[in-house]
N, C-alpha and C positions, 0 to 999 in steps of 0.2 A: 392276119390269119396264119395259122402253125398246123405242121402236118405232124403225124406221128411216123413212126417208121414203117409202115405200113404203108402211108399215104391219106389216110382216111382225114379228112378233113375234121375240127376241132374249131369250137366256141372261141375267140379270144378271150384270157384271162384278165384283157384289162376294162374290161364291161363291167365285173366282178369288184369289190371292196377290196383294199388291201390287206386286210385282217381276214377276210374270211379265207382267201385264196394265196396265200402270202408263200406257202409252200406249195403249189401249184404252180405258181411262179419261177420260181428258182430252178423247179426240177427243170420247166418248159423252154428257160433261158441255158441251162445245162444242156437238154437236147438241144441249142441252139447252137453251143457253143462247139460243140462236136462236131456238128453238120458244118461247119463254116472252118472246122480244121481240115473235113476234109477234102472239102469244095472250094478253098482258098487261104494253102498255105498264107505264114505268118512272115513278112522279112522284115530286115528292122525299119523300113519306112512307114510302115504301116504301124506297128507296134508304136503305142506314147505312154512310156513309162509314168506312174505314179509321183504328182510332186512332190519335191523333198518335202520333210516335216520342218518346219519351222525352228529355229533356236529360241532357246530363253534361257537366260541364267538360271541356274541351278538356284542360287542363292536367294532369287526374289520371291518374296514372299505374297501369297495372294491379298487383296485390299482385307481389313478388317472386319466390316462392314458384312452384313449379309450370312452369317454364320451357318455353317451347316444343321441343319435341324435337327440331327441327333447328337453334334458335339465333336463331329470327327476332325481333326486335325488337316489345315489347307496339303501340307504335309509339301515337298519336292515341286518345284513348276517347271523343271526341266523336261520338257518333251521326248519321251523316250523311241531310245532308237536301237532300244534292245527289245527282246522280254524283260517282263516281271523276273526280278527274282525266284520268285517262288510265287505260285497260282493255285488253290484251290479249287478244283471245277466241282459244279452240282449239276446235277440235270432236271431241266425245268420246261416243261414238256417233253422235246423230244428231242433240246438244243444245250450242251453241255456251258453251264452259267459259270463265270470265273465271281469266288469270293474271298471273301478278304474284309470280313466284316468292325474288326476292330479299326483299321486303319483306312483303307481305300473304301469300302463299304458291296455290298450293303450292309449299310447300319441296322435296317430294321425290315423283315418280312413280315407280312400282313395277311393272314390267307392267301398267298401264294404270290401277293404283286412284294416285287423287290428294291426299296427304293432307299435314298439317304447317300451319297456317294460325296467319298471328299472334294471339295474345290481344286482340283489340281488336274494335270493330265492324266494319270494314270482314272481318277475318278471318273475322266467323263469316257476316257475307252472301257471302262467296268460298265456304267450306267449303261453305254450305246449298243455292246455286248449282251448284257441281260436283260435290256427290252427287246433285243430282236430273238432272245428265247422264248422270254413273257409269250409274246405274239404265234410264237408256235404249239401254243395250249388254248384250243379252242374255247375254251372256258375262262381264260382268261384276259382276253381281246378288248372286250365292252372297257374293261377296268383299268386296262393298260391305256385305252385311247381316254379315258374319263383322268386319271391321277398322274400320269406319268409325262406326258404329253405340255409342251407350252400352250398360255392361252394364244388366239388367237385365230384367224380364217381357218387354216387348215387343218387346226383341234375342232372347232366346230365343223367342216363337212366330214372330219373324220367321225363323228357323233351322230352325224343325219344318215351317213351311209351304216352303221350297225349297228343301231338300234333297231330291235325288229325285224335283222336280218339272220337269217340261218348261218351259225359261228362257223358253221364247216367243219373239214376234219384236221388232225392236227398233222404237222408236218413229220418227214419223213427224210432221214436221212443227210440232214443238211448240219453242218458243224462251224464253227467259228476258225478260221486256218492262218490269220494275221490281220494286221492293219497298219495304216501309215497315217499319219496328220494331216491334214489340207490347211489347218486353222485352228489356231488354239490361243486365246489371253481368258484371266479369268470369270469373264462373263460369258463368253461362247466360245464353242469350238465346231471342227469339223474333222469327226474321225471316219479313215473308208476302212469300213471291216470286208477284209478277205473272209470265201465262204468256201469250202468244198461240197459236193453234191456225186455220188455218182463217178468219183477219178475225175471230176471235172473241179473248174474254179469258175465264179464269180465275184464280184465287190457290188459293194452297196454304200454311198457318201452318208453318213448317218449326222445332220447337225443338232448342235445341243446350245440349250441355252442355260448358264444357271439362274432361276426362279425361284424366289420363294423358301431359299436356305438348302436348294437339289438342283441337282443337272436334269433338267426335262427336254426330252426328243422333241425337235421342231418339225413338225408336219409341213409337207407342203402343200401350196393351197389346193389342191385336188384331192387330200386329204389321205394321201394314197403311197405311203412312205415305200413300199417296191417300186414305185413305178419309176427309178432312179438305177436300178440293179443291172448288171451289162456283165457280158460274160470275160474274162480273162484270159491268155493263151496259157499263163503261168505264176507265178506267186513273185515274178522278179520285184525287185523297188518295196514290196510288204514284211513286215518283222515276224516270222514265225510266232505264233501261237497259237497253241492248240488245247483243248483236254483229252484230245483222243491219246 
């Protein structure tokens, strides 16, 4: 249970689908994060920095096998520990998308779902970035959890939970503000995308798997990919990015 600043008592959001209330989340984790700064300072024992991002030779090239299905180049597998060079941002609901469509991807938009991302790392933090915008266009939820998504338990309850369900409205104010690796070789990864909301920050572990010649979002079996999202004191240990 969460109060508002007021006190007035509030629904848990986590009764709720994670597509329909995905930005209702974030904001309610942002008030979370606020109240807890100021109800109990931060000291470094309590603080646990983000794990380092993984090494990989620069040099090694992703397996052959499995090609991406628009043709895009596996391209660099060195885990980056910078920014992109250079990012093009679009905004795709209401969450600015990094693109990069010739070489990082996406390679190809479809009415509005974004998908085709190269084999590499930078691919799978572009894919894991531009579904968590996908998801902030109520209109676009059904299709992101239908195409984007690995098979498996938590793509199917993510399918039994919004079909049929009221999409909601779309998010608000929530940006993409850095990430760091947890896990990366070319068949899966795990990238935690920093989020800003409000002067505040949150992270969110986003894992990917690649399927099917794409990096597709693995759901977890509750089917309910925020339900993983915790608020942060600061953006320490995360590689700047932004399109703001």
């Amino acid at each position: 249970m969460s109060h508002d600043t007021e006190g007035q008592e509030q629904v848990s959001p986590w009764t709720r689908p994670w597509f329909v209330i995905a930005a209702a989340v974030v904001v309610l984790l942002v008030v979370l994060a606020l109240v807890l700064a100021v109800i109990r300072p931060e000291t470094d024992r309590d603080r646990t920095d983000p794990a380092p991002a993984p090494t990989t030779s620069a040099s090694t090239a992703a397996p052959p096998t499995d090609v991406s299905t628009c043709g895009l180049e596996a391209g660099d597998q060195a885990v980056p520990a910078v920014p992109p060079v250079r990012t093009d941002w679009e905004l795709v609901g209401t969450v600015a998308a990094p693109t990069a469509p010739e070489t990082i991807g996406p390679g190809v938009v479809a009415e509005g779902l974004r998908s085709c991302f190269a084999r590499s790392p930078l691919g799978a933090l572009y894919a894991a970035a531009n579904f968590l915008a996908t998801t902030s266009d109520p209109g676009l939820r059904l299709r992101a959890a239908q195409e984007l998504t690995a098979a498996g338990e938590g793509r199917d309850r993510a399918l039994d939970l919004l079909e049929g369900a009221d999409p909601g409205g779309a998010g608000s104010g929530v940006q993409v503000a850095g990430f760091t690796f947890l896990n990366y070789d070319p068949a899966s990864a795990v990238v935690d995308v920093a989020m800003t909301a409000q002067g505040a920050a949150v992270h969110l572990p986003v894992s990917l798997r690649w399927e099917g010649g794409d990096w597709k979002v693995l759901m977890p079996p509750t089917g309910q990919i925020y339900e993983a999202i915790a608020p942060l004191p600061n953006l320490t240990g995360y590689v700047p990015w932004s399109g703001a």
